[in-house]
N, C-alpha and C positions, 0 to 999 in steps of 0.2 A: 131814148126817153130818160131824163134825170131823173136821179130818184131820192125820193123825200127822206127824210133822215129825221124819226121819229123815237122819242123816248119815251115807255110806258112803262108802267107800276102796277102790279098784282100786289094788293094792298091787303095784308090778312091780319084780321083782328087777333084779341087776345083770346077771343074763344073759336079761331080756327077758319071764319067764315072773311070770304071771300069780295072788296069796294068794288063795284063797276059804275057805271055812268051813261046813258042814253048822250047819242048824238043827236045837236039840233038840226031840224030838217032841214035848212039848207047849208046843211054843209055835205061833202062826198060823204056818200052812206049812211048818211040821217036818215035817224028815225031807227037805227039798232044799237047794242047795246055795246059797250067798248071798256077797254083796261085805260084808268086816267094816266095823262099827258099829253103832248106836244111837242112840236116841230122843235132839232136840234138846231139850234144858229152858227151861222159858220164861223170857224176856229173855237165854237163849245165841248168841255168836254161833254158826254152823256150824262156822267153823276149831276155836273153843275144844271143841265139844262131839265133834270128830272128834278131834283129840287125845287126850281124856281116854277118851273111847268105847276107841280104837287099845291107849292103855295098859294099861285094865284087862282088855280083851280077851285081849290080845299080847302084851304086854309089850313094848311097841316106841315109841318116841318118834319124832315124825315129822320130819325135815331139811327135806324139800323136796316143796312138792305145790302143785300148779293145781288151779280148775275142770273138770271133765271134763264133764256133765252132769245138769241137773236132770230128773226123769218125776216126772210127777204119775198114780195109777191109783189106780181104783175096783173095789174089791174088792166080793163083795157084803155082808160084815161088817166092811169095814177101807177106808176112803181113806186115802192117805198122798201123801206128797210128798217123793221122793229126791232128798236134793242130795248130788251124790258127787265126790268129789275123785281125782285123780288122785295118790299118793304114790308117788315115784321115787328117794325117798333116806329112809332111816331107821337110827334107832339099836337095839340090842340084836336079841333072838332070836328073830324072831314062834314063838308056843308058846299051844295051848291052855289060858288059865289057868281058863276056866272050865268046859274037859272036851270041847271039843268041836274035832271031826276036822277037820284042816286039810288044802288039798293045793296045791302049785303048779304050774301047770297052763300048757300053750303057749298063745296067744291063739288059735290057728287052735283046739285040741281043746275050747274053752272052750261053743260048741254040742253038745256030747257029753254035757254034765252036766246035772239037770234042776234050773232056776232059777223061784222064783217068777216069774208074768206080769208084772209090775211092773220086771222085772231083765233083760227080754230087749233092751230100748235100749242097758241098759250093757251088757252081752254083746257089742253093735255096736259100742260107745265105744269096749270096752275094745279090741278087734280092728280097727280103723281105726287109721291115721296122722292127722298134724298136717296136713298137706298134697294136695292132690290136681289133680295135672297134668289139663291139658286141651290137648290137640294146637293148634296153629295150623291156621286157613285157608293154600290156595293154595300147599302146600309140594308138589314132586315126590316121589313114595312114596320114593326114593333119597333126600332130605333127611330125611321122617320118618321113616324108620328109624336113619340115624345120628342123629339128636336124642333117639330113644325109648333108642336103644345110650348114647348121656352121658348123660341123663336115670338110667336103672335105675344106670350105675355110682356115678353122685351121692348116691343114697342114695332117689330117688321110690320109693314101696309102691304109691300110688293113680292110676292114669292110663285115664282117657278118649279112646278116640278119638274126635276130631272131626274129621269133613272131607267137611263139607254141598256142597265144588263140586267135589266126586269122582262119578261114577257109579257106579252099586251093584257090579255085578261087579270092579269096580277096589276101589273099597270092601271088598269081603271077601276079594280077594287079600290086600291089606295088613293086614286084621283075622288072617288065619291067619299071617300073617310076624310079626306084632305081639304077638299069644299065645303065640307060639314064642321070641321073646324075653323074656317077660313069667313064663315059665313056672319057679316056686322064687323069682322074687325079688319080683315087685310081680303084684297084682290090677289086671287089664285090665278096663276097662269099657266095653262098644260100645253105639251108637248107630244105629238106623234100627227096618224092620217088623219086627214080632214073630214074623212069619211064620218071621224065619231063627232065633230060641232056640237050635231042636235042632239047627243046624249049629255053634255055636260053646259046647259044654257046658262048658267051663273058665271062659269070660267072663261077668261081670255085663254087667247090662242099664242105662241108663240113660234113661229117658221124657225125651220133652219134653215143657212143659210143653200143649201140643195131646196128645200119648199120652195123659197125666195124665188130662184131662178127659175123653177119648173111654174110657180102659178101668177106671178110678177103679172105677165101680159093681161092674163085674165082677169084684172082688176083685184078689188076687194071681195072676197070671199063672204062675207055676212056686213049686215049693218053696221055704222057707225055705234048703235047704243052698247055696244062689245070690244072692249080690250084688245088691239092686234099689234103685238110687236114682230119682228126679227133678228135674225142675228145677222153680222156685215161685220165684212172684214176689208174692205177697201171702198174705195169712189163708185166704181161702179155696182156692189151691191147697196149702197144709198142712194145711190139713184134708181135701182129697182125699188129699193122701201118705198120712194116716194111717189112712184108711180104705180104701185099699189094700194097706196091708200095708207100707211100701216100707224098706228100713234104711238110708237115709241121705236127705237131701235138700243139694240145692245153693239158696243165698237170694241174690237178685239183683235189680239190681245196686245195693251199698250205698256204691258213688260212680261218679261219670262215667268213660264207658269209650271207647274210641277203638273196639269193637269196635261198639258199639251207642248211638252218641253222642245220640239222640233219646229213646230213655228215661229217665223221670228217676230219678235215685237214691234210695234210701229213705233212705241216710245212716244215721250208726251207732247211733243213740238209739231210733230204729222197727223197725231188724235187732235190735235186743237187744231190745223188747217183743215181737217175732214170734216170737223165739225164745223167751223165756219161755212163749210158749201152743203150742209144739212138743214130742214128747214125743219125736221121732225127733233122732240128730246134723246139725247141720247146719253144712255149711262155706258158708263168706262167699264172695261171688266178687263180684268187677267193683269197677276201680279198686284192689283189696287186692294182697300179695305178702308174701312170706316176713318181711318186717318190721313186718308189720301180724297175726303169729299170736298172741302174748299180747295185741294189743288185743282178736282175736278168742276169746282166753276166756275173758278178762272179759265180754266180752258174752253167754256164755252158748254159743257156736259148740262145735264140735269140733275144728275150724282153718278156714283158709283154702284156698279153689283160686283158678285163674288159669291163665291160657292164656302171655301176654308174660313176666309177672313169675318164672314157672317154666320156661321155653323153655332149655335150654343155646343160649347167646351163641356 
């Protein structure tokens, strides 16, 4: 089956909120709600064919826009392959020119609407940050909490706890101090058994790559309206992420890291082919840092995490 070669645009305003657009009912999947654009034409570039798509849609000319994410999905009358861009600045008045209902929408209600299967990664995309904190080792709960306290006022949305030389019951002290701060401004992500879920209902989950393997088969572990990422270190644990269900992955480590100095790094050219056979976001970690996020969407990432390089100093 060929497959359609589509450019879309996660369109966000200047106050943060999210363009989508209803499809007309006869077209595939009319009658739900979709990320504006259009079929690429052949020998077009993506930028070129997402502009022109943008204008005759919208009426809008685009200023300024990144890679956001590619998904590749198999319909069972339509494969396609979404390359979507992120636009953040544009000119004139987005407006139905060709009749069809717009709405701007907050990223968190953006799971409220009903989206073709092919759009529920952007859905993620569009609803994640550039960035995503990961705690330091060996800090006293008194340091991680003033850290987590600069961190949230610096502007972090995405933070993981980690702190593997804690014991559990100290461990879920601080996860309930840590969601209490976390709670309107940034998405807390915990780590350990799944046994503890229903105590921490606000918080995503985050697998290691060992949960991955051991609960992969068994599908998704709780609902969709919950944060589930993992960690992956090669092809075949993204292909468990995604046969899981998970909405994000973390890919590691794509250079030498002081935290794990004996693994070898995949380096940026292997992160960006792994990413391309990914259909979920995925941030870069190990050896990266806030200067290294447009490397990271070039290659195809969502952004970057990092433990050192994100730490308030």
């Amino acid at each position: 089956m060929k497959r359609l070669h589509v450019a879309a645009a996660v369109i966000r305003g200047a106050d943060g909120r999210v363009l989508i657009a209803r499809r007309p009912e006869h077209k595939h999947q009319g009658g739900l709600w979709e990320f504006p654009g259009g079929k690429v034409e052949a020998g077009e570039a993506v930028e070129a064919a997402l502009a022109r798509e943008l204008h005759e849609e919208l009426g809008i000319d685009i200023a300024a826009s990144r890679p956001l994410i590619q998904v590749r999905h198999d319909y069972p009358d339509l494969a396609v392959l979404l390359d979507v861009h992120e636009v953040s600045a544009f000119t004139g008045k987005p407006h139905g020119r060709e009749g069809q209902p717009l709405a701007w929408v907050e990223p968190r209600e953006l799971p409220h609407y009903e989206f073709p299967e092919a759009n529920r990664a952007i859905v993620a995309a569009a609803r994640l940050p550039a960035q995503y904190l990961i705690t330091p080792d060996n800090l006293e709960p008194g340091e991680l909490l003033r850290g987590v306290r600069q961190a949230l006022a610096g502007g972090i949305r995405l933070l993981q706890l980690r702190a593997p030389n804690m014991y559990s019951p100290e461990y879920r002290d601080l996860a309930t101090d840590i969601q209490g701060l976390c709670a309107g401004k940034a998405q807390l992500m915990l780590k350990g058994p799944l046994e503890w879920l229903g105590d921490f209902p606000a918080a995503g989950w985050h697998l290691t790559a060992a949960q991955l393997r051991k609960y992969a088969p068994n599908g998704r572990p709780f609902p969709r309206e919950r944060w589930l990422a993992a960690s992956c270190h090669d092809a075949e644990e993204l292909a468990l992420a995604a046969q899981m269900g998970v909405d994000f992955v973390t890919l590691s480590p794509v250079q030498a890291t002081q935290t794990h100095p004996d693994a070898a790094p995949l380096g940026w050219a292997a992160a960006a082919e792994l990413i391309r056979g990914c259909n979920q976001p995925v941030f870069l970690l190990g050896g990266v840092g806030p200067q290294d996020q447009a490397r990271g969407w070039q290659a195809g990432a969502q952004g970057v995490a990092g433990i050192r390089a994100f730490w308030p100093a």
